[in-house]
N, C-alpha and C positions, 0 to 999 in steps of 0.2 A: 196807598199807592195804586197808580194805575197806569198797565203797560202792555205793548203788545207786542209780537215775535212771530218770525218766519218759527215754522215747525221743521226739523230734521238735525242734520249732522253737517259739519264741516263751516267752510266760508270760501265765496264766491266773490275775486275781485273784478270790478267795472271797470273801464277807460273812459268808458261815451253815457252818455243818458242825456237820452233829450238833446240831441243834438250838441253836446256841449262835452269837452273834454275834463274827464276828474278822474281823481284817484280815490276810490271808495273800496273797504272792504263788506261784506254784509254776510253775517254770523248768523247761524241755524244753530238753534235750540229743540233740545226737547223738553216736553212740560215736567218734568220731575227734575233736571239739572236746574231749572227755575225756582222750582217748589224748595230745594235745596239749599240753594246759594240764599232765599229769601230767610229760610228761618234760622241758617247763621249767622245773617245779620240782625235776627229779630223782630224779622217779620211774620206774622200769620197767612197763607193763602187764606180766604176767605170766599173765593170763586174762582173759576177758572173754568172759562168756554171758549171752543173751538169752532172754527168753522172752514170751510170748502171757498177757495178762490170765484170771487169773479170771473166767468167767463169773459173775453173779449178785452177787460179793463187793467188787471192787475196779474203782475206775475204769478204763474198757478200754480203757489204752495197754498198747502194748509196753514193758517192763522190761530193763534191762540191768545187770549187775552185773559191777564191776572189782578184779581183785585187783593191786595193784601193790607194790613193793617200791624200797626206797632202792638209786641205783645205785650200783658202786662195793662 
């Protein structure tokens, strides 16, 4: 498996984006409630890297991306 996640706590609902009316919630994670919730379902993390927002381009949280794999 491969996924990636706003880094923090809580969740932030939207009305607008992109000029367009919606109803979105968007959840903050931390990398250990991932690592977590992955190997109760039986998965292995495998990797797991972070990085620092785009300037200018994307909203400026830290990103994290996990690769995990079935265990067994």
């Amino acid at each position: 498996m491969l996924a990636g996640f706003h880094r923090g706590s809580g969740v932030i609902h939207v009305e607008e984006l992109w000029g367009h009316k919606v109803a979105i919630d968007f959840h903050y994670f931390e990398p250990d409630e991932i690592e977590s919730a992955l190997g109760v379902s039986g998965l292995t993390v495998e990797r797991l890297i972070e990085r620092e927002p785009y300037p200018d381009i994307e909203v400026q949280t830290r990103r994290f991306y996990v690769v995990a794999r079935k265990q067994g």
